[in-house]
PyMOL Python script that loads the backbone (N, CA, C, O; Angstrom):
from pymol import cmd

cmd.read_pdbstr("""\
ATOM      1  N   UNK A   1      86.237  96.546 125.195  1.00  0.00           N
ATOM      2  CA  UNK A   1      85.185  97.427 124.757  1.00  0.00           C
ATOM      3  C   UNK A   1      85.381  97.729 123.279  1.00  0.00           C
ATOM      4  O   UNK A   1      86.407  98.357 123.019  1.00  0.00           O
ATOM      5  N   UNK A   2      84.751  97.467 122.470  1.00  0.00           N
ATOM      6  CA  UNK A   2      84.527  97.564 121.246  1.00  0.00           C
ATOM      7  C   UNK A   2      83.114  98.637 120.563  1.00  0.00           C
ATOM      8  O   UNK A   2      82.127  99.092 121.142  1.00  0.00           O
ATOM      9  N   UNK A   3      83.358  98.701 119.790  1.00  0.00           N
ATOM     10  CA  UNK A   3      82.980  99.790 118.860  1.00  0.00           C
ATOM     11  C   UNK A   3      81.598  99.354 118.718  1.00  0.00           C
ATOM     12  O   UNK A   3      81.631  98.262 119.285  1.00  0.00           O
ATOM     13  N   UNK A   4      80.492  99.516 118.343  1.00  0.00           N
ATOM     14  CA  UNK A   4      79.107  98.942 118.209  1.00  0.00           C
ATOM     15  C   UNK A   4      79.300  99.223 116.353  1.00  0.00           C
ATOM     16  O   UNK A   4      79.463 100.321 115.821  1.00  0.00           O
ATOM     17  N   UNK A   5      79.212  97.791 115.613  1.00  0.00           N
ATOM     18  CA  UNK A   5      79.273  97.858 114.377  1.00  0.00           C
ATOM     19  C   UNK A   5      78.119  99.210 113.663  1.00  0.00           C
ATOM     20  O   UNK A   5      77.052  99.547 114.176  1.00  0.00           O
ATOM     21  N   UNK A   6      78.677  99.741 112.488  1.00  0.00           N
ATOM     22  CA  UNK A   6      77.484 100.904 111.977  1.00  0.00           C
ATOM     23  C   UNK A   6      77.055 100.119 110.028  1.00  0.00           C
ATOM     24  O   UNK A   6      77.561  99.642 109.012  1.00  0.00           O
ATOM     25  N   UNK A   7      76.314 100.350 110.411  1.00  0.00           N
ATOM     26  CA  UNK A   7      75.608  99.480 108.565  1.00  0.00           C
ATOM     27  C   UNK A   7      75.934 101.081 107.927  1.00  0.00           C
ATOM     28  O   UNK A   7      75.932 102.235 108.356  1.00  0.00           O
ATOM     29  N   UNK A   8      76.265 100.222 106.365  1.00  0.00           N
ATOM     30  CA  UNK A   8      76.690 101.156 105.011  1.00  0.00           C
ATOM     31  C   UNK A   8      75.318 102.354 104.811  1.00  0.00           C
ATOM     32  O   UNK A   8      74.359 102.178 104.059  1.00  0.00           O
ATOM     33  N   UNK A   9      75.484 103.241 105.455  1.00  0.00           N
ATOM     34  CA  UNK A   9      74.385 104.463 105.175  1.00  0.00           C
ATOM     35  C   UNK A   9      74.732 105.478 104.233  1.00  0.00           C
ATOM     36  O   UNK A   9      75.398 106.481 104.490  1.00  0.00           O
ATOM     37  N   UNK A  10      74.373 105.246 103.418  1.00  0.00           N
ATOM     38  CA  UNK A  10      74.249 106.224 101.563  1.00  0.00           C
ATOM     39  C   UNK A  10      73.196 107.114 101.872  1.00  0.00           C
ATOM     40  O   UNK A  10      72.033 106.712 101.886  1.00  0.00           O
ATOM     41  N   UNK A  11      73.600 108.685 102.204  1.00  0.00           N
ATOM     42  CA  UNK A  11      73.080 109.910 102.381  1.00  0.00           C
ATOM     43  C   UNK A  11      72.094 110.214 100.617  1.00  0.00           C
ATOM     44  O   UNK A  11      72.428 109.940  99.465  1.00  0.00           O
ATOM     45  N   UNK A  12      71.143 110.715 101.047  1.00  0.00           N
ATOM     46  CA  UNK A  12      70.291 111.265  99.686  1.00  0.00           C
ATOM     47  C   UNK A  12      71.082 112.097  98.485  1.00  0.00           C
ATOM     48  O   UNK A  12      70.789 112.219  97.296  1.00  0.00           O
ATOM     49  N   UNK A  13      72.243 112.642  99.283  1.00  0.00           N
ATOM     50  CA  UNK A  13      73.058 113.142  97.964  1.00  0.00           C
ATOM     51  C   UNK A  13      73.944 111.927  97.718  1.00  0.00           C
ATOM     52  O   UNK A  13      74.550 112.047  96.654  1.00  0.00           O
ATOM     53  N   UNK A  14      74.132 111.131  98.176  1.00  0.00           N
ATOM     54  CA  UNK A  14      75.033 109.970  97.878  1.00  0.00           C
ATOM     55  C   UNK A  14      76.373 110.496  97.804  1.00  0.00           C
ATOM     56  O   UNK A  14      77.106 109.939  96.987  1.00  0.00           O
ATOM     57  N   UNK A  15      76.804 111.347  98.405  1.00  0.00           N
ATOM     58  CA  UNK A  15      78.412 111.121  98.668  1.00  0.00           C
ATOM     59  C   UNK A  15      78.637 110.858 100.022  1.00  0.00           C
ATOM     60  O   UNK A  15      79.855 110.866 100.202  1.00  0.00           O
ATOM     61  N   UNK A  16      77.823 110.550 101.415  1.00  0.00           N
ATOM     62  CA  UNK A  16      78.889 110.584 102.577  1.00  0.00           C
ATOM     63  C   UNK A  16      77.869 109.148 102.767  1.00  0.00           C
ATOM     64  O   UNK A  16      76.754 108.862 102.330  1.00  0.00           O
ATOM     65  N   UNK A  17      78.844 108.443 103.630  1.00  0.00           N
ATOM     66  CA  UNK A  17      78.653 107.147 104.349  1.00  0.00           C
ATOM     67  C   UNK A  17      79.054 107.318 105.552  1.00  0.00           C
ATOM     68  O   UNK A  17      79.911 108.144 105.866  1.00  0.00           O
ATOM     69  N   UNK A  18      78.421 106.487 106.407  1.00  0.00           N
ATOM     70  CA  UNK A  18      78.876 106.244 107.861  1.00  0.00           C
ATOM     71  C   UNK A  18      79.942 105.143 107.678  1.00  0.00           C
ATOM     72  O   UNK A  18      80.799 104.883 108.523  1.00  0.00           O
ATOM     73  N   UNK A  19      79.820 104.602 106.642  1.00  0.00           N
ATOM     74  CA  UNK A  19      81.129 103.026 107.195  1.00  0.00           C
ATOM     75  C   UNK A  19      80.898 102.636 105.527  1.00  0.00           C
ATOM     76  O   UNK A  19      79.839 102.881 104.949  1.00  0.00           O
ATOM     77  N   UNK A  20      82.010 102.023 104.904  1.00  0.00           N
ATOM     78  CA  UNK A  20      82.179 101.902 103.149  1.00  0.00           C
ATOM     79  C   UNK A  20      82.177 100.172 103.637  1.00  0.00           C
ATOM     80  O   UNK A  20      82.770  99.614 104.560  1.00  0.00           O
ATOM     81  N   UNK A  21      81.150  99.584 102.482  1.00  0.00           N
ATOM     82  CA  UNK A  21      81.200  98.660 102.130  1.00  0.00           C
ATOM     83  C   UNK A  21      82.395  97.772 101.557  1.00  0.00           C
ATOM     84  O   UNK A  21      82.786  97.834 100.392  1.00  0.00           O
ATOM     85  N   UNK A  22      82.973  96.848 102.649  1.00  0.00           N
ATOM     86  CA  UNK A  22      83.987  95.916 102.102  1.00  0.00           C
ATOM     87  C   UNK A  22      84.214  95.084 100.709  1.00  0.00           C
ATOM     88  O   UNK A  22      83.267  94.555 100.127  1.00  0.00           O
ATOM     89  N   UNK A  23      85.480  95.026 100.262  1.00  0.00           N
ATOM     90  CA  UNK A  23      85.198  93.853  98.895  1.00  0.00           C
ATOM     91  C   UNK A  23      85.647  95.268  98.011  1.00  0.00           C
ATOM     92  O   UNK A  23      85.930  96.430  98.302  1.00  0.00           O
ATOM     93  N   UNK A  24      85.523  94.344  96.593  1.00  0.00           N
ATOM     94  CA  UNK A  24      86.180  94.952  95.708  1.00  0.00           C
ATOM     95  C   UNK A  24      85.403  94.486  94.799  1.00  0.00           C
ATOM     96  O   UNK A  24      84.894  93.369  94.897  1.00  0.00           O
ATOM     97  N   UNK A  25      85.204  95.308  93.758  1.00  0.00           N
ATOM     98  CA  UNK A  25      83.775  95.291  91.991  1.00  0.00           C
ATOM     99  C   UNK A  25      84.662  93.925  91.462  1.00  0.00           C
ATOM    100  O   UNK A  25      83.935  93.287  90.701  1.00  0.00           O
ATOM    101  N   UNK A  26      85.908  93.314  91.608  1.00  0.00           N
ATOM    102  CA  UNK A  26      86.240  92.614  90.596  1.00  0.00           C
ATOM    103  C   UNK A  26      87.012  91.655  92.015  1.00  0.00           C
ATOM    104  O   UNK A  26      87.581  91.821  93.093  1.00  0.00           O
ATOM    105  N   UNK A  27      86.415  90.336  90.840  1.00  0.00           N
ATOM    106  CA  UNK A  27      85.972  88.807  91.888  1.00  0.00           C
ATOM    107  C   UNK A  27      87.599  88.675  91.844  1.00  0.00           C
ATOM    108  O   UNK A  27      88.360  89.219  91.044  1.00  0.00           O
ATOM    109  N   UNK A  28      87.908  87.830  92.893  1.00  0.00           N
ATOM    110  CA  UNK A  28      89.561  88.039  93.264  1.00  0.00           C
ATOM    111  C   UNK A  28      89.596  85.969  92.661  1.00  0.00           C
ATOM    112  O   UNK A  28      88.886  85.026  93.013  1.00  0.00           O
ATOM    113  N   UNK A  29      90.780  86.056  91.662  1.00  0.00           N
ATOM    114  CA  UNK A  29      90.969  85.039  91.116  1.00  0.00           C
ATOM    115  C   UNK A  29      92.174  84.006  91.822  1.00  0.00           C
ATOM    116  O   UNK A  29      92.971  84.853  92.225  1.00  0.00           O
ATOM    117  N   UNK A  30      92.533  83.181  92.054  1.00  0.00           N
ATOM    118  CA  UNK A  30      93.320  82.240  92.603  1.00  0.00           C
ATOM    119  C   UNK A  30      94.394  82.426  91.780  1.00  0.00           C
ATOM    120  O   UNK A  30      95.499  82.752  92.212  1.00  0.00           O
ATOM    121  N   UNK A  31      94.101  82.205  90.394  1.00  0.00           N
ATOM    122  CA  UNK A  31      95.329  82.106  89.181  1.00  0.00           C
ATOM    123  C   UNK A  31      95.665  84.080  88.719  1.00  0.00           C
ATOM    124  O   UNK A  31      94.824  84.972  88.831  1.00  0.00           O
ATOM    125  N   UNK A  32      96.850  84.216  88.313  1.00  0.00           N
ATOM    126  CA  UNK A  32      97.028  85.126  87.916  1.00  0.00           C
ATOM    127  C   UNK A  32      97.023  85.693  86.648  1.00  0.00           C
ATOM    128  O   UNK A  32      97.041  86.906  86.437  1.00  0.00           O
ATOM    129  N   UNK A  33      96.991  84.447  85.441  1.00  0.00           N
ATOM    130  CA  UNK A  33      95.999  84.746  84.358  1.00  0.00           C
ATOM    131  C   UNK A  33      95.082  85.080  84.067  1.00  0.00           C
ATOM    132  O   UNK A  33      94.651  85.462  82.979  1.00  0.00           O
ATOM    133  N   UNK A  34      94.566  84.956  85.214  1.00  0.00           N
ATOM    134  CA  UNK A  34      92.712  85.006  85.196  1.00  0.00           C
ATOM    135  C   UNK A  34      92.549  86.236  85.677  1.00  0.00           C
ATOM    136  O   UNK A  34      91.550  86.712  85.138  1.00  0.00           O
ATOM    137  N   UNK A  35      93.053  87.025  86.456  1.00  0.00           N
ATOM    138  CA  UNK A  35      92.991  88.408  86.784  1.00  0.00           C
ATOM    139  C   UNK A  35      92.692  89.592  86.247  1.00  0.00           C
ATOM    140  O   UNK A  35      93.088  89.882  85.118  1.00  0.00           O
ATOM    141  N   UNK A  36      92.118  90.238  86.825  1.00  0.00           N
ATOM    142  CA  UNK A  36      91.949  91.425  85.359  1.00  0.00           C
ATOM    143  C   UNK A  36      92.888  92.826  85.602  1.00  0.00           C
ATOM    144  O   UNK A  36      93.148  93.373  86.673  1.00  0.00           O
ATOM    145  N   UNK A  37      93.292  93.200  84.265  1.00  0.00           N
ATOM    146  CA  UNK A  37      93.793  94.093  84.558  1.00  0.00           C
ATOM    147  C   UNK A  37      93.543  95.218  83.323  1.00  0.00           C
ATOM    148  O   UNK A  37      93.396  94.826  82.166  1.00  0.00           O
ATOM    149  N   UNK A  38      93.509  96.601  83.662  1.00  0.00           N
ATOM    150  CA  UNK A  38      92.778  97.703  83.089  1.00  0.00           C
ATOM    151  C   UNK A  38      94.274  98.238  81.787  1.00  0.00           C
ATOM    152  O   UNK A  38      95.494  98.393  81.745  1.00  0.00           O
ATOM    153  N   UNK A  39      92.698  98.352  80.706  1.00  0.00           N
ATOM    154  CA  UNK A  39      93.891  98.547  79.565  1.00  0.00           C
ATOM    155  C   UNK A  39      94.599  99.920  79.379  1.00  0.00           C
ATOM    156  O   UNK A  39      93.811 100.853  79.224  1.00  0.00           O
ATOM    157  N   UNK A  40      95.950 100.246  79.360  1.00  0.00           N
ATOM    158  CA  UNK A  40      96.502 101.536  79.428  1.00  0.00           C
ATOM    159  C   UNK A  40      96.104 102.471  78.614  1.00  0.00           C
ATOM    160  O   UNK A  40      95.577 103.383  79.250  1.00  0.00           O
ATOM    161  N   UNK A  41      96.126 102.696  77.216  1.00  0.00           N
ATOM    162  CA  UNK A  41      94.923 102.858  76.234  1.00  0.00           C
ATOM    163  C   UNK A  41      93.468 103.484  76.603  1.00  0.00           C
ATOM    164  O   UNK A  41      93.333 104.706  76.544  1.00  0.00           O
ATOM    165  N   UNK A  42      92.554 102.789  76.922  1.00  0.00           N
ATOM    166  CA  UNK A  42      90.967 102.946  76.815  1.00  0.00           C
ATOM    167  C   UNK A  42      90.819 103.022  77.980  1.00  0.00           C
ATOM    168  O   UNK A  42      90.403 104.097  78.412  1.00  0.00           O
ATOM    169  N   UNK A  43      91.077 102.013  78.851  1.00  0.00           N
ATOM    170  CA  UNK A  43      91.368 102.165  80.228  1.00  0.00           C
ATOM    171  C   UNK A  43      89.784 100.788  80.898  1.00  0.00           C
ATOM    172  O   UNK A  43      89.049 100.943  81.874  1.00  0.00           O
ATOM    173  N   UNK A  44      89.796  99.966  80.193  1.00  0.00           N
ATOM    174  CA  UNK A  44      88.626  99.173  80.363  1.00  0.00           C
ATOM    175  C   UNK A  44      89.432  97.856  80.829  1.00  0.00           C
ATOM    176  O   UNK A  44      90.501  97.441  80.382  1.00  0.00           O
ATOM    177  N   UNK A  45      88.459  97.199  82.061  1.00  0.00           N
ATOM    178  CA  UNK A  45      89.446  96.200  82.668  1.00  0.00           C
ATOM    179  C   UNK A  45      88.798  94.930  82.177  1.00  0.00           C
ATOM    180  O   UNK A  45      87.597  94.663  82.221  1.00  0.00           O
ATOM    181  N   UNK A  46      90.145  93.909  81.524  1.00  0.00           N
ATOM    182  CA  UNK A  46      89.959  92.895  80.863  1.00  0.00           C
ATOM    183  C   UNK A  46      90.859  91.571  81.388  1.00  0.00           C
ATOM    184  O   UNK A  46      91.923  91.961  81.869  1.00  0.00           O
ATOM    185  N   UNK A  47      90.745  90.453  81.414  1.00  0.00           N
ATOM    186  CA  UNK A  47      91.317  89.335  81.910  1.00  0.00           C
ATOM    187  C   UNK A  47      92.752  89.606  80.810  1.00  0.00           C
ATOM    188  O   UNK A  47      92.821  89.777  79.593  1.00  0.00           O
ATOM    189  N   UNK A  48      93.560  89.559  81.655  1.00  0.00           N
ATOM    190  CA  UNK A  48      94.992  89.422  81.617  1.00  0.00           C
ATOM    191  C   UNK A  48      94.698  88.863  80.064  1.00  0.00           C
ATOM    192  O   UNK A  48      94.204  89.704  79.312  1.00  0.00           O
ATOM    193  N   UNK A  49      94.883  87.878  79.650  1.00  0.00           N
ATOM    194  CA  UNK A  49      94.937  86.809  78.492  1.00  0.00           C
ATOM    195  C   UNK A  49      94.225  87.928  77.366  1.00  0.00           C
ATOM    196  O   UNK A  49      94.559  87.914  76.181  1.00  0.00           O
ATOM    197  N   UNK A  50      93.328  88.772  77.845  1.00  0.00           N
ATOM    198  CA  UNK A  50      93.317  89.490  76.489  1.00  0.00           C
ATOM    199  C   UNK A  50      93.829  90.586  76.257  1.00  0.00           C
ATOM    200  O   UNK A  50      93.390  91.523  75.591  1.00  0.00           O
ATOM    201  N   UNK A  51      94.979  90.454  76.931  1.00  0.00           N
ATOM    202  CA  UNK A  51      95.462  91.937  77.284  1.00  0.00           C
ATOM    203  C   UNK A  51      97.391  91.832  76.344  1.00  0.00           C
ATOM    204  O   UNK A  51      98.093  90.933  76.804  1.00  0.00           O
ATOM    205  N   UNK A  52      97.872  92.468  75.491  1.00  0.00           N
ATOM    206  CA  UNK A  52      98.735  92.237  75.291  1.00  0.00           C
ATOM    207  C   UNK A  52      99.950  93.669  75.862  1.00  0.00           C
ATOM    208  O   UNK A  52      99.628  94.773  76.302  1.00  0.00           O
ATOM    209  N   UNK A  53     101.128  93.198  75.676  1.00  0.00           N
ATOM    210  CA  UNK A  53     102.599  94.312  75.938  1.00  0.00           C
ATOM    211  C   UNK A  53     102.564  94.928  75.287  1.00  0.00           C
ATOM    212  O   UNK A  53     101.969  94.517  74.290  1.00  0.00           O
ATOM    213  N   UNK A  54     103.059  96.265  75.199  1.00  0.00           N
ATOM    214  CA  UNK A  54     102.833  97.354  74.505  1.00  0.00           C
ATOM    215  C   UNK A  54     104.116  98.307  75.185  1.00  0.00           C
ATOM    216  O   UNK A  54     103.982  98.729  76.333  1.00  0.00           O
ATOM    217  N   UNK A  55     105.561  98.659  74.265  1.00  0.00           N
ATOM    218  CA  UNK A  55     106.438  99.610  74.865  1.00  0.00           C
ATOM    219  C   UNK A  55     105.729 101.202  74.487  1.00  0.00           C
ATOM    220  O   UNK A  55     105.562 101.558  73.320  1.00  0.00           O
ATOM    221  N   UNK A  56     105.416 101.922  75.484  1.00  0.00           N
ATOM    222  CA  UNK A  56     105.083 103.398  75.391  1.00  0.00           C
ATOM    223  C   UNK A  56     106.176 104.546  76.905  1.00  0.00           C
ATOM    224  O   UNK A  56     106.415 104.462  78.109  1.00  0.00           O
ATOM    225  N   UNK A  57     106.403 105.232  76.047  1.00  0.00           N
ATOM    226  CA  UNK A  57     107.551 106.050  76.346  1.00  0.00           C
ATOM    227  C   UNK A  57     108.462 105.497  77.826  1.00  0.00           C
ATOM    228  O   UNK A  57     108.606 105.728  79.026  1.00  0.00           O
ATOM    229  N   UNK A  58     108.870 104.697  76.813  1.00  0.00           N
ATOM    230  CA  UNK A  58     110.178 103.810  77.167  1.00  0.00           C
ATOM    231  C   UNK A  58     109.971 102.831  78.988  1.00  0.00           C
ATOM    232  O   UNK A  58     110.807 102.727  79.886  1.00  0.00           O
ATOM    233  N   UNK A  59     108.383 102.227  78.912  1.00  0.00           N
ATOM    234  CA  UNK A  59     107.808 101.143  79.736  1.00  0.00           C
ATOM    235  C   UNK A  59     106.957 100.579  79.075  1.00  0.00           C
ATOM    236  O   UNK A  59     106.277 101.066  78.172  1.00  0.00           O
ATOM    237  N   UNK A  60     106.937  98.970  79.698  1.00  0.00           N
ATOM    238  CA  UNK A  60     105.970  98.271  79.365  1.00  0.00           C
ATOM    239  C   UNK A  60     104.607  98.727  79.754  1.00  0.00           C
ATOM    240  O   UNK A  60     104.215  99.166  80.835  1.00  0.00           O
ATOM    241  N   UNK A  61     104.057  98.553  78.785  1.00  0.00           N
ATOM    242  CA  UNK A  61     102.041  98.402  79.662  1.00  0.00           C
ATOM    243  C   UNK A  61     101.438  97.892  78.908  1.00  0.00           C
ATOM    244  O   UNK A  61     101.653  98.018  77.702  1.00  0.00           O
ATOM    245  N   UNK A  62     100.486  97.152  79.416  1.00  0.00           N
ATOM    246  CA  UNK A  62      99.338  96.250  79.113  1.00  0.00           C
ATOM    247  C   UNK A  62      98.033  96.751  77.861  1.00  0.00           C
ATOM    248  O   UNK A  62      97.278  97.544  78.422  1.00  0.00           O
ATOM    249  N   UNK A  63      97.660  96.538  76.593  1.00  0.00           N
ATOM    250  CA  UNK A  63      96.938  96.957  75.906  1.00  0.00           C
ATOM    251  C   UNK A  63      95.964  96.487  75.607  1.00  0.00           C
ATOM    252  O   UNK A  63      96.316  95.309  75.654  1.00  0.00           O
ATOM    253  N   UNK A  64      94.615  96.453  75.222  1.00  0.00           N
ATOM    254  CA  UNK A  64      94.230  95.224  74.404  1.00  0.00           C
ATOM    255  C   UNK A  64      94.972  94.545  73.289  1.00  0.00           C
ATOM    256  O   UNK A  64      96.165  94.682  73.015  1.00  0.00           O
ATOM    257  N   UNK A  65      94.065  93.779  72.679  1.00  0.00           N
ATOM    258  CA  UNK A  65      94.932  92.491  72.079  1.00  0.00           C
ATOM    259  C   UNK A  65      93.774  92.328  70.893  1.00  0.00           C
ATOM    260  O   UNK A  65      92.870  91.674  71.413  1.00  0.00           O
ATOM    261  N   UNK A  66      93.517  92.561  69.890  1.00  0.00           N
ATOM    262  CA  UNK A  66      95.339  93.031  68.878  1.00  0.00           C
ATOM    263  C   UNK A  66      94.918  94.459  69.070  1.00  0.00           C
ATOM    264  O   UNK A  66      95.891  95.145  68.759  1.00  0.00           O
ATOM    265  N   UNK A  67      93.468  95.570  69.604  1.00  0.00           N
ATOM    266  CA  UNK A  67      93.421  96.922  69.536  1.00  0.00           C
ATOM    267  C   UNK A  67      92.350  97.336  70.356  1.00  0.00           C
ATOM    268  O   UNK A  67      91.444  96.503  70.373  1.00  0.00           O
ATOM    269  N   UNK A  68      92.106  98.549  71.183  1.00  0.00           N
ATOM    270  CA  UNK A  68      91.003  98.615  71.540  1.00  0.00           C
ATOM    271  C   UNK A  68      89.655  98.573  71.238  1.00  0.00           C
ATOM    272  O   UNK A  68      88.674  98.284  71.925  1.00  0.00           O
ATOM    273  N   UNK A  69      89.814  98.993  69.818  1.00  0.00           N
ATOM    274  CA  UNK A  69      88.536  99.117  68.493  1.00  0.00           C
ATOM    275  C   UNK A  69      88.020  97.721  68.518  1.00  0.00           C
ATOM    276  O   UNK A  69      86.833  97.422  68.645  1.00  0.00           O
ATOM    277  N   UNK A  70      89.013  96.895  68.385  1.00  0.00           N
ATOM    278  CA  UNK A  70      88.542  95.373  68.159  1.00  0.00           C
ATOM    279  C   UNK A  70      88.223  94.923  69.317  1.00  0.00           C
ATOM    280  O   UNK A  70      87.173  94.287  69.223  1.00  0.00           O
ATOM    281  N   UNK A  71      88.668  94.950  70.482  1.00  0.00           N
ATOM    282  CA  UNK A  71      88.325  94.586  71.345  1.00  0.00           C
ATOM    283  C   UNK A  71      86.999  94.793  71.714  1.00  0.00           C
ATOM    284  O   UNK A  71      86.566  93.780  72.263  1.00  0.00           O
ATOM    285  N   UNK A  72      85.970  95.906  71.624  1.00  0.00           N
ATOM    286  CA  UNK A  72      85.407  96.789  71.924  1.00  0.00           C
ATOM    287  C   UNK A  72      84.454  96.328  70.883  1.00  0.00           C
ATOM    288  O   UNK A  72      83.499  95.743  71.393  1.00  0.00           O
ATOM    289  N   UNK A  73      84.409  96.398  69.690  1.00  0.00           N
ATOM    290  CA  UNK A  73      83.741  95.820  68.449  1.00  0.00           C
ATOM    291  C   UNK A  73      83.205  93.878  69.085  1.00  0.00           C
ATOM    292  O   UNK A  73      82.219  93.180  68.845  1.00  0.00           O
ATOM    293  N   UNK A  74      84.111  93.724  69.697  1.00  0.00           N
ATOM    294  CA  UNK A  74      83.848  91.979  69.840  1.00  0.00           C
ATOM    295  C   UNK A  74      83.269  91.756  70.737  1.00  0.00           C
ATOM    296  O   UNK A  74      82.612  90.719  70.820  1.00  0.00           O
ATOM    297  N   UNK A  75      83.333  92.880  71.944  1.00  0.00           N
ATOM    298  CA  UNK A  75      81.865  92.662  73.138  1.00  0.00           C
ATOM    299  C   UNK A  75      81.260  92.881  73.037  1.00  0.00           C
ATOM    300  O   UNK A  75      80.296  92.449  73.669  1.00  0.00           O
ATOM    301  N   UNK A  76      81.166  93.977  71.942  1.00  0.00           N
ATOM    302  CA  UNK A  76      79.650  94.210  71.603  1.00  0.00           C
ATOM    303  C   UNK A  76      78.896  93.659  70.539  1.00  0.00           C
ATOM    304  O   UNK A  76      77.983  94.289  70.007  1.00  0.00           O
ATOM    305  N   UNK A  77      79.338  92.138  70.089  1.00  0.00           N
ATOM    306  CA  UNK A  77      78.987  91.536  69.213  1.00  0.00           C
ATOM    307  C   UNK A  77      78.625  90.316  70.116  1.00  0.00           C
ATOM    308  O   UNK A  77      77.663  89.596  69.849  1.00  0.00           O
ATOM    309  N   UNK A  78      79.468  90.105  71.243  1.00  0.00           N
ATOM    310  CA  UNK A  78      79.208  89.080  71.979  1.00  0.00           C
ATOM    311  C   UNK A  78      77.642  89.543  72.831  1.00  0.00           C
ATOM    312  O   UNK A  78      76.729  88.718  72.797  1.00  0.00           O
ATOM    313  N   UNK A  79      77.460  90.670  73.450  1.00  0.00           N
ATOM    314  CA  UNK A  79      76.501  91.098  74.084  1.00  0.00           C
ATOM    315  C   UNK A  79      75.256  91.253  73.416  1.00  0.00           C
ATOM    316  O   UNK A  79      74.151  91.292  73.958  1.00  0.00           O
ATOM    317  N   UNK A  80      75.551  91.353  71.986  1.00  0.00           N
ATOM    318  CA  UNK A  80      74.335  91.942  71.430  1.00  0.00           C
ATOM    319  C   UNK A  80      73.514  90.578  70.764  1.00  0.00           C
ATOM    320  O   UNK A  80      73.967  89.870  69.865  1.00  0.00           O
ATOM    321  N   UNK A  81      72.293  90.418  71.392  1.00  0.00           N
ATOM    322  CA  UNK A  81      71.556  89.673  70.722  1.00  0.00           C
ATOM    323  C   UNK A  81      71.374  88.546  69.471  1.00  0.00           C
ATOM    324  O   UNK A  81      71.270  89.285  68.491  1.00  0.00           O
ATOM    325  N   UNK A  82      71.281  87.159  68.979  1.00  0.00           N
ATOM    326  CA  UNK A  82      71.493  87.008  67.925  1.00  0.00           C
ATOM    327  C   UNK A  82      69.727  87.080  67.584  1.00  0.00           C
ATOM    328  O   UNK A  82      68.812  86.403  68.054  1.00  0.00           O
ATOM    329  N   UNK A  83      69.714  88.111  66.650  1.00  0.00           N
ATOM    330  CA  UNK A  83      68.211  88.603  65.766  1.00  0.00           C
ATOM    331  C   UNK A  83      68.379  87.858  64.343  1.00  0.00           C
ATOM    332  O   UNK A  83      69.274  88.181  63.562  1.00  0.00           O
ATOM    333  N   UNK A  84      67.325  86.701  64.034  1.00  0.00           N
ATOM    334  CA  UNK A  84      67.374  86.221  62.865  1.00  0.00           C
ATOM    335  C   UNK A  84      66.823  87.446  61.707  1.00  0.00           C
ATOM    336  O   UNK A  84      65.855  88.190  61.868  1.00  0.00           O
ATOM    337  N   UNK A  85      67.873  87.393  60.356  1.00  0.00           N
ATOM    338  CA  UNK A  85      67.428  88.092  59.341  1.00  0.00           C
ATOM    339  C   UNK A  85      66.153  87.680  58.727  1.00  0.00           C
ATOM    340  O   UNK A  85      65.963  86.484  58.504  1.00  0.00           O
ATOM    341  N   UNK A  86      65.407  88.419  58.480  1.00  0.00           N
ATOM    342  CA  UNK A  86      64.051  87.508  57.581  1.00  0.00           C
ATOM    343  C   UNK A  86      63.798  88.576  56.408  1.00  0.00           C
ATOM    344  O   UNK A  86      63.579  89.783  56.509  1.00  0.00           O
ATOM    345  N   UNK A  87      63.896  87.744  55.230  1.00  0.00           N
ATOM    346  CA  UNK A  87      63.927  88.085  53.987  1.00  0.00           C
ATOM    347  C   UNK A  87      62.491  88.842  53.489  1.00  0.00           C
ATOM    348  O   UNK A  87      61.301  88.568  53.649  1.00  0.00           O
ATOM    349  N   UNK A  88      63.151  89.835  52.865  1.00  0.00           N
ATOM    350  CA  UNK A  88      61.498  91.034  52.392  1.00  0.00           C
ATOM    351  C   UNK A  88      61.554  90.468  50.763  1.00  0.00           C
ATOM    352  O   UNK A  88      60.734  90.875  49.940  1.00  0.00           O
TER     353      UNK A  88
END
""", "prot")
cmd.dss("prot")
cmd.show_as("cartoon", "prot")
cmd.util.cbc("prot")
cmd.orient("prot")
């Protein structure tokens, strides 16, 4: 005798569920380079490879690479549109 399955029901205030949707926001990678992991710093989750070591009070942790500013500056250069200049 088993349970009769219940579907993910999101109440109008949106905090209670009957049953939480399985899975996880971030796609599960085979390789462990490829993984993401959240920067200690800013706290924004980035594939390993752009993530560099960083000693803070006396442990390793993961930072961006080479800063968060830059990091942060470069997605939003990647995201943002290329708009041709046209000369006045």
């Amino acid at each position: 005798m088993s349970k009769p399955a219940t579907k993910t029901k999101i109440l109008d205030d949106g905090l209670r569920y009957k049953s939480k949707a399985g899975g996880s926001p971030f796609k599960e990678d085979k390789h462990f380079a490829q993984a993401t992991m959240s920067c200690f710093l800013c706290g924004v989750h980035r594939p390993r490879a752009l993530l560099t070591s960083r000693k803070f009070i006396g442990k390793v942790h993961l930072v961006c690479a080479p800063s968060c500013r830059q990091a942060k500056e470069a997605d939003a250069a990647a995201q943002a549109p290329d708009i041709p200049t046209v000369p006045t």
